[in-house]
C-alpha positions as CSV (number, residue, x, y, z in Angstrom):
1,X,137.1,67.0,181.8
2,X,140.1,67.5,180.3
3,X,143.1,67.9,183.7
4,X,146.5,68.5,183.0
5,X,149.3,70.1,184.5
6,X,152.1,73.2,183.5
7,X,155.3,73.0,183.4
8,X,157.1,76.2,185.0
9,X,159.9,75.6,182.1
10,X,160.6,78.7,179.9
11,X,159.1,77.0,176.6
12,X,160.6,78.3,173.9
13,X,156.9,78.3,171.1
14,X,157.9,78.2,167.0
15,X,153.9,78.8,165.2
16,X,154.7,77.1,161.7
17,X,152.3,79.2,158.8
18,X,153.0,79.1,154.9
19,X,153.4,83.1,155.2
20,X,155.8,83.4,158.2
21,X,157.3,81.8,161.2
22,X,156.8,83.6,164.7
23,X,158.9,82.9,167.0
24,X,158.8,83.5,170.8
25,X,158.4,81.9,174.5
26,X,155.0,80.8,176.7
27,X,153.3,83.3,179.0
28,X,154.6,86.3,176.3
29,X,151.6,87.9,174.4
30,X,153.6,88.3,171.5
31,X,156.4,86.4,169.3
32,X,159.9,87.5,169.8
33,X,160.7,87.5,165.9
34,X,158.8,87.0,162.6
35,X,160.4,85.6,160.0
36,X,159.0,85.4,156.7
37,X,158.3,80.9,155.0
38,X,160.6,82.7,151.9
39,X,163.9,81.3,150.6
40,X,165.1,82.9,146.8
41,X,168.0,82.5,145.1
42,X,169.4,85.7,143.3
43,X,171.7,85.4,140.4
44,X,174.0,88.1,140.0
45,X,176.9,89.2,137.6
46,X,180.4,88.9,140.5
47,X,183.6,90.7,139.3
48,X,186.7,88.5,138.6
49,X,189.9,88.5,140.8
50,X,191.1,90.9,138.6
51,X,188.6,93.2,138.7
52,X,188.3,93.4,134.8
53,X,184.2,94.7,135.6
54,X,181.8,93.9,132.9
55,X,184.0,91.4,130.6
56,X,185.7,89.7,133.0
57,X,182.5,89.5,135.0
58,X,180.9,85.7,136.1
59,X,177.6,85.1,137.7
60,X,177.3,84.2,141.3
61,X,174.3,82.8,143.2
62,X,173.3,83.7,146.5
63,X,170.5,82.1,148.6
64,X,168.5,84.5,150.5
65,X,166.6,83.3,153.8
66,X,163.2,85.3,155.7
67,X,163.7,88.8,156.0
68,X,166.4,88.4,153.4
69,X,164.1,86.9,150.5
70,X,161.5,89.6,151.2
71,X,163.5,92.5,150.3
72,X,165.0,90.8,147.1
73,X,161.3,90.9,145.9
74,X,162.5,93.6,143.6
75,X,164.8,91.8,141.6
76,X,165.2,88.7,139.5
77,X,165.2,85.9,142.0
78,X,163.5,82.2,141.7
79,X,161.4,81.8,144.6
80,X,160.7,79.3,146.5
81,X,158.2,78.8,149.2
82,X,158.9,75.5,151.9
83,X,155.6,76.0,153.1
84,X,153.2,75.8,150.7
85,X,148.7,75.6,151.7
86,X,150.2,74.7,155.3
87,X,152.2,71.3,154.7
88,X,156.0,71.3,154.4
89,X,156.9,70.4,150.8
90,X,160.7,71.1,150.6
91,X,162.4,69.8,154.0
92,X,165.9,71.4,153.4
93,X,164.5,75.1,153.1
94,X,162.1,74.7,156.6
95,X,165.0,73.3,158.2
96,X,167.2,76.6,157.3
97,X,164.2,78.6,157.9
98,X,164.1,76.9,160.9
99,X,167.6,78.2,162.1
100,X,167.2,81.4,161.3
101,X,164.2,81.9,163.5
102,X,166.4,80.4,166.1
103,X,169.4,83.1,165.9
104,X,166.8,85.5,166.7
105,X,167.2,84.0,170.3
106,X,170.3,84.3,172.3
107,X,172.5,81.2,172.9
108,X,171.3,81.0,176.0
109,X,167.6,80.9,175.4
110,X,168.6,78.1,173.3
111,X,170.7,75.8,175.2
112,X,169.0,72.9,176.4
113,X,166.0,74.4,175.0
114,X,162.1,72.9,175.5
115,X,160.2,73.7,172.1
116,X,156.6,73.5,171.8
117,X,156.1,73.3,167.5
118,X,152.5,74.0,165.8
119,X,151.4,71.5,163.1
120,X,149.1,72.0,160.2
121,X,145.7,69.6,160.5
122,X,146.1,66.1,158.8
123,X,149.7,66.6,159.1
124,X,151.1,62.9,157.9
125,X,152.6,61.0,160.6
126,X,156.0,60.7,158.3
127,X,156.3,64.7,158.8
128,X,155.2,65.0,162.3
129,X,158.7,62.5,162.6
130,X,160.7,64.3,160.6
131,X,160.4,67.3,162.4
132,X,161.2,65.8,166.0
133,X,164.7,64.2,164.8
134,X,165.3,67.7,163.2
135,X,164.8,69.1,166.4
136,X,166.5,66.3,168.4
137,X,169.6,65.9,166.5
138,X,170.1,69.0,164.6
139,X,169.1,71.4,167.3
140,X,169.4,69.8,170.5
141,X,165.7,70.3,171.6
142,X,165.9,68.7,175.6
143,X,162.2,68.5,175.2
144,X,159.7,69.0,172.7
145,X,155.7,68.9,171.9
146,X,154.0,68.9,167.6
147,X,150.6,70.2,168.6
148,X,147.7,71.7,166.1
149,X,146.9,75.6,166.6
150,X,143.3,74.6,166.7
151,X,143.3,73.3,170.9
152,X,146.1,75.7,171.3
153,X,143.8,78.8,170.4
154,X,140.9,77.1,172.4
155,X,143.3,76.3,175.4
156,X,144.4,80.5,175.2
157,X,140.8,81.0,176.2
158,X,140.9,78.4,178.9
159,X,138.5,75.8,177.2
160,X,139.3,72.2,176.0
161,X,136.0,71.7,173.7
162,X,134.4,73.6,171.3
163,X,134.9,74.8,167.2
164,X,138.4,76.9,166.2
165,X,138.0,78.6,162.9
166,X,141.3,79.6,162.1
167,X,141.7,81.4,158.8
168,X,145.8,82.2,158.0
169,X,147.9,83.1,154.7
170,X,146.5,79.7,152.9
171,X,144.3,77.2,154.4
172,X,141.0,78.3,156.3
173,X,140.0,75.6,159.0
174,X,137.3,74.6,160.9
175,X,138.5,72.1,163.7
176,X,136.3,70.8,166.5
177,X,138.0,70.7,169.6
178,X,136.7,67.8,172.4
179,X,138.4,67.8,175.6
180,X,141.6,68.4,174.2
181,X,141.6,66.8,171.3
182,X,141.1,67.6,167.4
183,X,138.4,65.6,165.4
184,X,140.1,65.2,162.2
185,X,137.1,63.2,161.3
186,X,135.0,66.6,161.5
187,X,137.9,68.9,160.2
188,X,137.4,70.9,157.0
189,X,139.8,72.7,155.3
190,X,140.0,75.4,152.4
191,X,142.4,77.0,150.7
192,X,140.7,80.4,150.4
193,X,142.4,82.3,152.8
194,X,144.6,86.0,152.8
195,X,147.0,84.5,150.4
196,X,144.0,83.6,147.7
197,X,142.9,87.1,148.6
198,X,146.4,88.7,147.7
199,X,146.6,86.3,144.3
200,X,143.1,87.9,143.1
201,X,144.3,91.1,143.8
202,X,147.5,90.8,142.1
203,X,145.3,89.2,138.9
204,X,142.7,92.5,139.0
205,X,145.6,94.9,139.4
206,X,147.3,93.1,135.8
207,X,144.1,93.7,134.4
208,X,144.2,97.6,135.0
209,X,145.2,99.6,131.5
210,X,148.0,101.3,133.8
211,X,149.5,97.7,135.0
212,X,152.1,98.1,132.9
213,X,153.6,101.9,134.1
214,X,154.0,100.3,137.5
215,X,154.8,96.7,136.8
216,X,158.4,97.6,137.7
217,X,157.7,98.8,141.2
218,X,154.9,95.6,141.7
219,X,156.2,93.6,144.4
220,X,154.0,90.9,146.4
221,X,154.8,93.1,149.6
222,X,153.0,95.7,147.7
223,X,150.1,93.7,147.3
224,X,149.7,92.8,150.5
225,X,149.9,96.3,152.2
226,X,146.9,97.3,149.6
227,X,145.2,94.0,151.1
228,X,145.7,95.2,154.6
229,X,144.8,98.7,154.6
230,X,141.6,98.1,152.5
231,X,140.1,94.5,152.7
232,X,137.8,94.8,156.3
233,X,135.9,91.8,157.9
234,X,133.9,92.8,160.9
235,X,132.5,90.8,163.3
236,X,128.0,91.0,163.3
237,X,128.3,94.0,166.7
238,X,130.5,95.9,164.6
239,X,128.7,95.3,161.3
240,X,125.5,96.5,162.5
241,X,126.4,99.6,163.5
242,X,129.0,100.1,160.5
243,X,125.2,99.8,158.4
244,X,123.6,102.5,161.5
245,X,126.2,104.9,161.3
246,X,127.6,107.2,158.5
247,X,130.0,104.9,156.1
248,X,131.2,107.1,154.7
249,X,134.9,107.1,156.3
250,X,135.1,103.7,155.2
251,X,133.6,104.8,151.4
252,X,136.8,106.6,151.3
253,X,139.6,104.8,152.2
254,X,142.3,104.5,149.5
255,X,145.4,103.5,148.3
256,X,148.2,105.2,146.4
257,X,150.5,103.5,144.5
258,X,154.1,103.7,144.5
259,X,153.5,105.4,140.8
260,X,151.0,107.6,142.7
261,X,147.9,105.8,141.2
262,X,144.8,105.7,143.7
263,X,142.9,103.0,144.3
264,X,140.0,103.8,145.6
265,X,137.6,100.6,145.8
266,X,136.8,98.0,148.5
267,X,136.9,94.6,149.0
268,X,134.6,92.1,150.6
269,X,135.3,89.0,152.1
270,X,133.8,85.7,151.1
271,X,131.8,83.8,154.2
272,X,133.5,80.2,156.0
273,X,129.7,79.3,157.1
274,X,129.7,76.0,155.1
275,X,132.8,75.0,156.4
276,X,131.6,75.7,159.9
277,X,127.8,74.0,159.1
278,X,129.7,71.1,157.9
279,X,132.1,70.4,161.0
280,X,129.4,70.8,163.2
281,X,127.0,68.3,161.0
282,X,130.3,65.9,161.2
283,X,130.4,66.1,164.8
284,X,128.8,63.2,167.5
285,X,125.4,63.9,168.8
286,X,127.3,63.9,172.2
287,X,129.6,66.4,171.3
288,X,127.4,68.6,169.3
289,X,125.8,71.0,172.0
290,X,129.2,72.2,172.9
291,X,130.6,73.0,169.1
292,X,127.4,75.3,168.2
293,X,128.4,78.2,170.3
294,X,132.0,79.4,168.9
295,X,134.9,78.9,171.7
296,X,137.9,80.3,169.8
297,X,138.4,82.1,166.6
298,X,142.1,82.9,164.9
């Protein structure tokens, strides 16, 4: 069996994810700070020294960061997402996202700080280096650990084997947990996840003959609210008695629009079975007894 030991050290724990960063310490049930994987830059007309307005007016760029980006949504800004299906793809744009998580803390939280990091699965070993030198150099980290959120999840519910399915904005995982360790040999990845969800809805809303009376007010926030207050996935208790009992509270659940449209339909979730059948077919025949029950699900 897996034995180790904890550290009494306030840990300061940074959870990595294509749609956010949450930031926060160990032993809290809940990150001190979200901050949205977003940087956009925003090009703007800037008044001249003289203050001449329109004709004597230049453009200026600004570079929005998290919370920031989100709000400039609305206007004409290139976006630009650092985190893209769970892998870091632009280094200088995590690295600011990065510090901005960070200010959420006070300085003294952060001096001499131990950091625990999440990493995505099959994370390259060039990345996984990367980030520790940003963390030694750039922000002084005393101490530091890159772990996957798979045995994390499974180590929250006091278990160091079993099967983590894991399903966040883009990449739906299955990862077999055995004492401790991930079998990347046995992990399965998809990229059909909330985010896929919110770029289908965003294509069926396009398609809708009044699209274009409330494309000014779209905004992928929108989108995602719509997602959240009408796409349901119940687990099989609460299923069965959603098909016992009267439905129709959930039959008529809508959404208004900011133009005041309703929309009034439902959405259904597609299944992560085969990714599940196929870790556990992947798994040893020593292992496999202890991966059929479910330990941990995120």
């Amino acid at each position: 069996m897996l034995e180790c030991t904890v550290d009494e050290v306030e840990t300061v724990v940074l959870d990595n994810g294509s749609h956010s960063l949450k930031i926060g310490f160990s032993g809290e049930d809940l990150p001190r700070s979200i901050v949205p994987s977003l940087r956009v830059t925003v090009t703007r007309q800037a008044e001249s020294d003289d203050g001449q307005g329109e004709d004597g007016s230049s453009l200026a760029t600004e570079v929005l960061l998290g919370n920031d980006a989100r709000k400039a949504f609305a206007e004409d800004a290139e976006l630009n997402y650092p985190i893209h299906n769970g892998m870091i793809v632009d280094k200088d744009a995590t690295e600011d996202l990065w510090e901005v998580a960070l200010r959420k803390l006070t300085p003294s939280e952060t001096d001499d700080m131990v950091c625990l990091l999440t990493c995505p699965p099959l994370a390259s070993s060039a990345i996984k280096e990367w980030i520790f030198e940003v963390f030694f150099e750039r922000f002084r980290c005393k101490r530091m650990a890159l772990l996957q959120p798979g045995p994390l999840s499974l180590f929250s519910s006091g278990r160091s084997r079993g099967l983590v399915v894991e399903i966040g904005h883009s990449i739906t995982s299955a990862v077999p947990v055995f004492e401790g360790f991930p079998l990347a040999y046995a992990t399965f990845r998809s990229f059909r996840a909330g985010g896929a969800v919110t770029s289908s809805l965003s294509q069926l809303l396009a398609e809708t003959s009044w699209f274009n009376t409330y494309m000014h007010l779209h905004s992928p926030a929108v989108t995602e609210e719509i997602k959240h207050k009408l796409c349901l996935v119940a687990i099989p208790d609460e299923r069965s008695h959603l098909l016992r009992e009267d439905t129709s509270e959930f039959e008529d659940r809508a959404f208004q629009l900011p133009d005041g449209t309703v929309i009034e339909h439902r959405l259904y979730n597609h299944s992560v079975f085969r990714q599940v059948q196929d870790s556990i077919t992947f798994y040893n025949m020593e292992t496999q007894s202890d991966s059929t029950t479910p330990k941990a699900a995120t």
